[in-house]
N, C-alpha and C positions, 0 to 999 in steps of 0.2 A: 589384918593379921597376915603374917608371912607363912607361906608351906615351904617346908624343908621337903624337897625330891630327892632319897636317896637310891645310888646304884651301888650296890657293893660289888666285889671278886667276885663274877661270874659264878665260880663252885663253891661260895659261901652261902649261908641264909644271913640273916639281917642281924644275927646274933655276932655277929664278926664287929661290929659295931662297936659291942660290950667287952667280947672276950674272944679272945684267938686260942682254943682248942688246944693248937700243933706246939705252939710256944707257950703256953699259959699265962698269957698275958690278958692283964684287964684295962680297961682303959673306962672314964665318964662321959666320954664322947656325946655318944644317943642321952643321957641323962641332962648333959648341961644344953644340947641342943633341944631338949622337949620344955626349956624354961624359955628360950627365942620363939617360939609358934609352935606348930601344928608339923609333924613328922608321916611324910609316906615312906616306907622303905619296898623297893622292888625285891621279889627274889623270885627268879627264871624257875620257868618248869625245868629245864635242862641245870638249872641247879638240882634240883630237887632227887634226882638217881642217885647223889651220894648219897641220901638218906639208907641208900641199900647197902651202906660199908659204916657202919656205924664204927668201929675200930680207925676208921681212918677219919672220918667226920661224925665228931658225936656230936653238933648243932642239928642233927638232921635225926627224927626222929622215925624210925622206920614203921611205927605204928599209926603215923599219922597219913591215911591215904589221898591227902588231898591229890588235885591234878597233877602227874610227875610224867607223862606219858606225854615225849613233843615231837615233836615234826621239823624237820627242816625248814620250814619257812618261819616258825616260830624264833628261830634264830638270826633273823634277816630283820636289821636296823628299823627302817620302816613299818614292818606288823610287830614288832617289838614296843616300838614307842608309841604307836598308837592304842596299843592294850594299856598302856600303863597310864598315856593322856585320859582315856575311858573310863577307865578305875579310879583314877580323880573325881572325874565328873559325875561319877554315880555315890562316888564313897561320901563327896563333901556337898553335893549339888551345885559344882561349880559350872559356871556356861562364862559363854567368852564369845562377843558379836558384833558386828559391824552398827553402827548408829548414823542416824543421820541428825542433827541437829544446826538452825539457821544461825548465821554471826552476826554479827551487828548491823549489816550493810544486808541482813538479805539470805545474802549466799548459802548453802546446803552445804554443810564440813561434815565428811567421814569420820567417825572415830571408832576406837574400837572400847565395849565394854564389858564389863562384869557383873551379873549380879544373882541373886540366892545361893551364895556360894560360900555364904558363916563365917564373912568375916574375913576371908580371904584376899587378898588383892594383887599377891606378886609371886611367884616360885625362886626360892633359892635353889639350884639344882648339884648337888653335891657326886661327885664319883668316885671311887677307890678301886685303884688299880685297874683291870679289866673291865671293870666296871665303868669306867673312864669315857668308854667306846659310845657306851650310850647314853649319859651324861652329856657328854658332848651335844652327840647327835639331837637329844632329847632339846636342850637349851635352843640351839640355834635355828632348831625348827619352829619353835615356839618361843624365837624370841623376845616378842611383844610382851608376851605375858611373866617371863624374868628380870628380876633385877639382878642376876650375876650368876657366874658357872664357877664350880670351885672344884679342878681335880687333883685328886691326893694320889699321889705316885704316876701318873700320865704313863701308859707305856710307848715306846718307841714304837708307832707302826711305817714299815715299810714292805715295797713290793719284794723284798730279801728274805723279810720271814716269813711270808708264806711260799715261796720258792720251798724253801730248806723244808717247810713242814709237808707241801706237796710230794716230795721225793720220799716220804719216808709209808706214804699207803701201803706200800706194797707190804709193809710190817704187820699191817693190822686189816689186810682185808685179802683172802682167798682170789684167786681172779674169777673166780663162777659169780661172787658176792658182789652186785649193785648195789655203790650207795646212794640210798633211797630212803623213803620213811618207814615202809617194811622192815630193813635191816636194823632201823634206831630202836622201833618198839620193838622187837624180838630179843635185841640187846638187853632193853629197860624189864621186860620180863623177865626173861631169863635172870636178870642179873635177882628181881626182888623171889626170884622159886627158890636161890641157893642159898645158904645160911650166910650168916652176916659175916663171918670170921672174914677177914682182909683175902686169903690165901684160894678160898670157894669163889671168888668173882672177882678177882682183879683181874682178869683179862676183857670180862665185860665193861666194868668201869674205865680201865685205860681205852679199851677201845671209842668208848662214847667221849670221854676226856679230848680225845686226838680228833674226833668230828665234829665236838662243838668247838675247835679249837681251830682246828680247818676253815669253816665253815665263817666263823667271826674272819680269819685272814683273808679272806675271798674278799670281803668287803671293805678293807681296808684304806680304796682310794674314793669310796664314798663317804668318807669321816669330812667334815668341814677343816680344814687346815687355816681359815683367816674366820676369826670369832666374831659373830656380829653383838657381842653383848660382852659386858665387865666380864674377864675373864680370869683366874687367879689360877696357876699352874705349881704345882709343890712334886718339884723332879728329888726325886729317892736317888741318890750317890753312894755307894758303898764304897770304900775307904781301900784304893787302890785296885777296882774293878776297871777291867779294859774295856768298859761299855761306855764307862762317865760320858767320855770325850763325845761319842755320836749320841747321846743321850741330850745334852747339854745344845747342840749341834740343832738336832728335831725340836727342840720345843725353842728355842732361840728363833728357829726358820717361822714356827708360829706364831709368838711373839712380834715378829718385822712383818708378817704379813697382815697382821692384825691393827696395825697401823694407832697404838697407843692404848686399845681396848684389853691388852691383854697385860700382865706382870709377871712374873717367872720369879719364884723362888729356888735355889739350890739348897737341897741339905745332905750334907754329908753326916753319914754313921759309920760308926763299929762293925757293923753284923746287921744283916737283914731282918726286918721287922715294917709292918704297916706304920705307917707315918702317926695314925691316928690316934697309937699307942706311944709318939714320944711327945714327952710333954712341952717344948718349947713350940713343936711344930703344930702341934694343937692349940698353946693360945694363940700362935701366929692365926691362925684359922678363926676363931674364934673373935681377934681384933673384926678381922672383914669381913666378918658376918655381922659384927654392929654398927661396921659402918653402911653395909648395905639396906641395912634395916633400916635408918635413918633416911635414905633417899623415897 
């Protein structure tokens, strides 16, 4: 059986899947994807602070106290994907190990395997938008164990945006103010003391918005740019937007350097919207998910 690994938008919960809130759009995504296998969906504690603007994100519910309280390194690719690698292996009893077993001649071959793990045998690892970052990251660390990387809207990273977002701290942070983990949880409290209405804590939520945002662009030239596994790219084009062109540009560079592993869709729309919610670009997603499933 196949696991679906999903990463959504960063400031989403796993419900972005179903319905986008902001545009009221529904989509059967997660529905037609729970008939292909077995679904994880990640959602970041540094997601979880919107839950304190319910007006601005009503997937987030602000009664619900689970862990919403992170840390800086919590947003650092590596302790990122290893929590989520974890939460597989406890949620499904999945293990994954090195074997030694003799050939025919004798010889002691390496291999690697799996087992107590229900069924399990391969991860598809699916990304949306920001969420991409670690999708990525997540797949190619864990190669072996995927049969394919699927990201939906890829965002453009380069050493440019976080330049442009480095210049703009001084917006959002006092110069007495060290950012630190101190200042995040002060923020995150702060933010769940004041009432929910948008207008009592938008300045704490923008401000945690701009350092978990920071914070991902820091890391940006540790993203793998050449794919070591089947890679499907679905680049989001907005319909005469000056970005297309370097957009088209970035995932084209990763494609060539991927050396065959990787496929590049282009879709062009009307008006901004998650990919997941149009419907062509959804069964395109859906075709190669069946065909990964079949390897």
């Amino acid at each position: 059986m196949t696991l679906f690994v999903l990463f959504p938008d960063i400031s989403h919960s796993k419900l972005i899947w179903q319905y986008d809130f902001e545009r009221k759009l529904s989509t059967d995504f997660l529905t037609k994807l729970e008939t292909k296998g077995q679904v994880y969906t990640f959602t970041s504690k540094f997601s979880r602070y919107q839950q304190f603007n319910k007006s601005k994100k009503p997937e987030f519910d602000k009664n619900d106290k689970e862990d919403f309280v992170f840390d800086l390194e919590d947003i650092k690719f590596d302790n990122l994907i290893k929590s989520v690698y974890d939460d597989i292996k406890s949620d499904y009893q999945y293990t994954y190990h090195e074997a030694q077993k003799r050939n025919d001649k004798g010889s002691l071959n390496t291999s690697k395997i799996n087992d107590n793990c229900n069924g399990i045998k391969k991860f598809i690892v699916i990304g949306l938008e920001q969420g991409c970052h670690y999708a990525n990251y997540f797949a190619n660390r864990y190669n072996e164990e995927c049969l394919g990387l699927i990201l939906i809207g890829n965002r453009r990273l380069t050493k440019d945006n976080f330049e442009k977002y480095e210049k703009q701290k001084h917006k959002f942070f006092k110069s007495e103010n060290k950012l630190d983990n101190d200042l995040v949880h002060n923020l995150v409290l702060t933010a769940e003391s004041k009432d929910e209405k948008l207008e009592d804590n938008l300045k704490e939520i923008d401000t945690l918005d701009f350092i978990v945002n920071l914070e991902l662009k820091k890391q940006y030239d540790n993203l793998p740019n050449k794919m070591m596994i089947k890679t499907f790219i679905f680049n989001r084009l907005i319909k005469n937007c000056k970005l297309n062109d370097k957009k088209i540009k970035y995932n084209n560079q990763i494609k060539l350097n991927s050396k065959g592993l990787t496929k590049l869709f282009n879709v062009y729309l009307d008006e901004w919207k998650y990919l997941i919610y149009d419907d062509d670009t959804k069964d395109d997603i859906f075709l190669i998910i069946d065909d990964l499933i079949k390897i």
